[in-house]
C-alpha positions in Angstrom: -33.4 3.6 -2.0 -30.2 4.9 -3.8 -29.3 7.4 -1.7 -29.7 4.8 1.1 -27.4 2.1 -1.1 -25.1 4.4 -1.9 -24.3 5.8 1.7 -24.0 2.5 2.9 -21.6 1.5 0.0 -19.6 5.0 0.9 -19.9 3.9 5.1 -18.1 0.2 3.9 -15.4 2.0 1.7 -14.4 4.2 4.7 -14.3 1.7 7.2 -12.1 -0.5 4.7 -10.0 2.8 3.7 -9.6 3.6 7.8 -8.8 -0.5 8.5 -6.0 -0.5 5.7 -4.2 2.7 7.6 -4.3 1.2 10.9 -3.9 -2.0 10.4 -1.9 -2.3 7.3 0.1 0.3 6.4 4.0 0.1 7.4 7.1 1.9 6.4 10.4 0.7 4.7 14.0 1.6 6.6 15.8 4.2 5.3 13.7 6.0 2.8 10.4 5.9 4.6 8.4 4.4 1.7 4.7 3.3 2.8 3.3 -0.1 1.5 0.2 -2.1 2.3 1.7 -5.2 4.3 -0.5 -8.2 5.3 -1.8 -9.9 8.3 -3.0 -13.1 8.9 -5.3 -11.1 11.7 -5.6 -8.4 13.6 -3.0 -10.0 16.5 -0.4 -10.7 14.2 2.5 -8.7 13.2 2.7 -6.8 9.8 4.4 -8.7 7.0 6.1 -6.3 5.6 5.8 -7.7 1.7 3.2 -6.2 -1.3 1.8 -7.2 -4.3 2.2 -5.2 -7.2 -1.4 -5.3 -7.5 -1.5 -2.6 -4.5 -0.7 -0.3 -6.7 -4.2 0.4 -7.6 -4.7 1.2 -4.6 -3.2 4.7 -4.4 -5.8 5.1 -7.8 -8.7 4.2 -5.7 -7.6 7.0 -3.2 -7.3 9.7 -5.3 -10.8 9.2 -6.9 -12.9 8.7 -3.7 -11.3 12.0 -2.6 -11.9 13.5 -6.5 -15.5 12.4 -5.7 -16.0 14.3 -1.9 -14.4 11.5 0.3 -11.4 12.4 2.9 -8.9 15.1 1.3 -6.1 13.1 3.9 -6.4 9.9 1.5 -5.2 11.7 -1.1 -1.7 12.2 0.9 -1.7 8.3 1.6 -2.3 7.8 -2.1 1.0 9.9 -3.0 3.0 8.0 -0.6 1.7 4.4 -1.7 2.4 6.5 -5.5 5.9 6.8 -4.6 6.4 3.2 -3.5 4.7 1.6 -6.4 7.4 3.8 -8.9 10.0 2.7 -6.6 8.6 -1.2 -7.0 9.4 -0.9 -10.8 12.4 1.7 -10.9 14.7 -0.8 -8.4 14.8 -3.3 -10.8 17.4 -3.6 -14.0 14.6 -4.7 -16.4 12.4 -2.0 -14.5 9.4 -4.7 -14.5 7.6 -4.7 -10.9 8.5 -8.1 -9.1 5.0 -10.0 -8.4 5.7 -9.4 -4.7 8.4 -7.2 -2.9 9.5 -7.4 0.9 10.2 -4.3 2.4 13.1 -3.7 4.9 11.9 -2.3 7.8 14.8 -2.9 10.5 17.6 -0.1 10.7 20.7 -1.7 11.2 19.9 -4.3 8.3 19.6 -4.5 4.6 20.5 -0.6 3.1 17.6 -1.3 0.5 14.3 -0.1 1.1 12.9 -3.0 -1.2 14.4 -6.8 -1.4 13.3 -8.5 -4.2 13.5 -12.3 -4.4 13.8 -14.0 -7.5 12.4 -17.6 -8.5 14.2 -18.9 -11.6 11.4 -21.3 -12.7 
């Protein structure tokens, strides 16, 4: 029963870990930095915004390949790595923004990551 359990609980994490790269992983215009956009579904375009919470994410990567799974999420995990230090090191106060949107036209803004503030 626990090998069973945990097989299927290994099957769900790679099918989630396979639908987040093709379905919701995009890249920022100019310095190529990956996030993990949204969709409302599968038809829809990428929104190209993430939550700071993502960023445990790439942490999530790098243990399921520590603990036998795909060596290639380990590469995705560096990439989403770099993104996350680049969420905090864009800003003045160097806190992470709740949400950042991510340029992704070339021809457009010349940052990688737009950051709108709310002055409540």
């Amino acid at each position: 029963c626990v090998c069973v359990c945990v097989c299927r609980f290994q099957e769900w994490y790679l099918r989630a870990v396979e639908a987040v790269q093709s379905q919701l992983v995009g890249h920022s215009f100019p310095s190529n930095l990956t996030f993990v956009g949204s969709r409302y579904s599968p038809a829809d375009p990428l929104m190209a915004t993430m939550e700071h919470l993502a960023c445990f994410f790439p942490g999530v990567l790098a243990l399921g390949m520590h603990h036998g799974l795909p060596q290639e999420h380990l590469a995705l995990a560096r990439e989403l790595g770099r993104t996350c230090y680049q969420m905090y090191a864009s800003t003045r106060t160097r806190l992470s923004p709740e949400s950042v949107q991510f340029n992704t036209a070339p021809g457009g803004d010349k940052r990688d990551i737009v950051v709108s503030y709310i002055v409540v």
